[in-house]
C-alpha positions, -999 to 999 in steps of 0.1 A, spaced: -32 637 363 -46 640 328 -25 645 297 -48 668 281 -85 676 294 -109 704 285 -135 718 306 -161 731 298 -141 749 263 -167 767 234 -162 784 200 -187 805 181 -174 816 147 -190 847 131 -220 873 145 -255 878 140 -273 854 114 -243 845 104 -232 831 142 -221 792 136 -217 772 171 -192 751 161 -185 736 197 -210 732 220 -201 730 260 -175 703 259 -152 682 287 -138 654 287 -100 641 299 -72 615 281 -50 599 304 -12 590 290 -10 557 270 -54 563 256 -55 559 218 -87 577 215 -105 588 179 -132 616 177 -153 604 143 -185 622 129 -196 639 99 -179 665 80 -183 701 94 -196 681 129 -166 703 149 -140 679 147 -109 704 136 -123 727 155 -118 706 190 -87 694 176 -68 729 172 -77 742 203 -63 706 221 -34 714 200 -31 753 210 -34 767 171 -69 785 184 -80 794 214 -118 786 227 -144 813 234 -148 799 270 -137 768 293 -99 758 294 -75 731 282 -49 719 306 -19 696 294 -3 677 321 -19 693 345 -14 732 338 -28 757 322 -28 757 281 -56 774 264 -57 803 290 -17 810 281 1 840 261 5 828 220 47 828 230 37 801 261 15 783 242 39 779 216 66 765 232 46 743 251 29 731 218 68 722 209 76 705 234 45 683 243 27 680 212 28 663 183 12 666 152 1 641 121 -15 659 95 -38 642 63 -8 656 45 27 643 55 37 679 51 72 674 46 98 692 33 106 684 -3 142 689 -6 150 675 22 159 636 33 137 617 55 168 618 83 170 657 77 133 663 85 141 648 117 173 672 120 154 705 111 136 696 141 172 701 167 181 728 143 149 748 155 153 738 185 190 750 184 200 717 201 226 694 185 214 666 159 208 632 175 213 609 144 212 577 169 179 586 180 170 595 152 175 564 134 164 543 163 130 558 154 134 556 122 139 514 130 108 509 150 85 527 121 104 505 96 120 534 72 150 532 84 161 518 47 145 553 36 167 575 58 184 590 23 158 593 0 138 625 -11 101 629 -1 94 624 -38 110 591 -36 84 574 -11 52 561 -11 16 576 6 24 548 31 61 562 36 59 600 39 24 594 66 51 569 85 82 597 82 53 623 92 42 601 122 80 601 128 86 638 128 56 640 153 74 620 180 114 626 174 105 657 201 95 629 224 57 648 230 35 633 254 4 640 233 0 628 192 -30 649 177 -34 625 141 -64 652 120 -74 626 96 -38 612 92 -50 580 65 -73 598 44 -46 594 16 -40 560 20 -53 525 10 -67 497 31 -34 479 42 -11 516 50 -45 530 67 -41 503 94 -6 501 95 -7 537 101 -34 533 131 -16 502 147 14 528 150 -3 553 170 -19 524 185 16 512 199 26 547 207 0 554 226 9 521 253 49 513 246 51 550 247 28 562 272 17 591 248 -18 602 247 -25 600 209 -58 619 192 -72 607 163 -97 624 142 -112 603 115 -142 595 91 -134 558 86 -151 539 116 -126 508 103 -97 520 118 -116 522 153 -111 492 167 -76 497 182 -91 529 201 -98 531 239 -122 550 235 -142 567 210 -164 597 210 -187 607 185 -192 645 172 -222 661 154 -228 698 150 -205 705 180 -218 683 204 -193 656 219 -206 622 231 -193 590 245 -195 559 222 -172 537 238 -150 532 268 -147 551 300 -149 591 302 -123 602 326 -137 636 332 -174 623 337 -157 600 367 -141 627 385 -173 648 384 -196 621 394 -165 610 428 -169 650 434 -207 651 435 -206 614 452 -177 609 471 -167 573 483 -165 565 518 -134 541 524 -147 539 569 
């Protein structure tokens, strides 16, 4: 079972002359513990596939399924809570909250959740992303490097099985950017998360399993094994184990 696949999912923004395609017929399927980056040009659909895997727009046609049931095809309430629970997100911006402490982002999180704060796990995550030293200062206080690893932290304090990382080390030098990518990159297979990452620089691609190009809305394979295309081609070609 897939963490998160699309079948066959479209969007078309705008009417008439002014109709833009900006995702062409598009499938594919990421099993649990597959880092995986989408790179291409600016405008080439990216955000566009990325919010509707993450359930903050809906496609025109097709479906997304996470772990196995139905996502895209769900009431904006449904999709919500499942977008709570299962998914996390890394933004290009750490997005935090300014007057709060790096261990009190990680509490908002139970306090919306109206659960009970739990500082040891807390701070156990805040261990393994090295910040722990930073539990009591202000965002304000931290480096690019710092508030992206608190952010990466925020995204996986809910325990999600799927990361969705939309350009998450734009903002940052050489040395953070792949500090940042080797993170996910552990996530992904200590965790058993499927992690998402959308990104320009082909640098930080190396740590992917697979990688798939996009250009004005059209999704392709570069590298590694397409989950989705396998289960077609075993449908159309079944194996005979007699």
């Amino acid at each position: 079972m897939s963490a998160i696949q699309a079948i066959q999912i479209t969007k078309t923004f705008g009417q008439g002359r002014n109709r833009f395609e900006a995702l062409q017929p598009t499938s594919f399927a990421i099993e649990q513990g597959e880092f995986v980056a989408i790179i291409g040009p600016s405008g080439s659909g990216k955000s566009t596939l990325l919010t509707i895997m993450g359930g903050l727009q809906q496609p025109d046609t097709g479906e997304v399924t996470i772990n196995g049931h139905p996502f895209s095809t769900e009431s904006e309430r449904k999709r919500g809570k499942i977008r709570f629970n299962d998914i996390g997100f890394v933004l290009q911006s750490s997005n935090l909250v300014p007057f709060l402490t790096v261990l009190d982002q990680l509490q908002l999180i139970n306090i919306v959740q109206k659960e009970s704060f739990n500082k040891h796990q807390a701070e156990s995550l805040l261990e393994q992303l090295n910040i722990l030293h930073l539990k009591d200062k202000y965002p304000k206080e931290l480096s690019g490097g710092e508030r992206q690893r608190v952010a990466i932290a925020k995204a996986l304090f809910n325990r999600p099985s799927i990361i969705l990382a939309d350009e998450p080390t734009a903002s940052l030098d050489t040395q953070n950017a792949f500090d940042v990518v080797q993170i996910l990159s552990k996530q992904a297979k200590n965790g058993k998360k499927a992690v998402i990452m959308v990104t320009h620089d082909q640098r930080l691609i190396d740590a992917c399993d697979k990688v798939y190009y996009m250009e004005d809305g059209n999704l392709r394979l570069e590298r590694g094994v397409d989950i989705h295309a396998l289960n077609q081609l075993h449908e159309e070609f079944p194996i005979d184990d007699n």
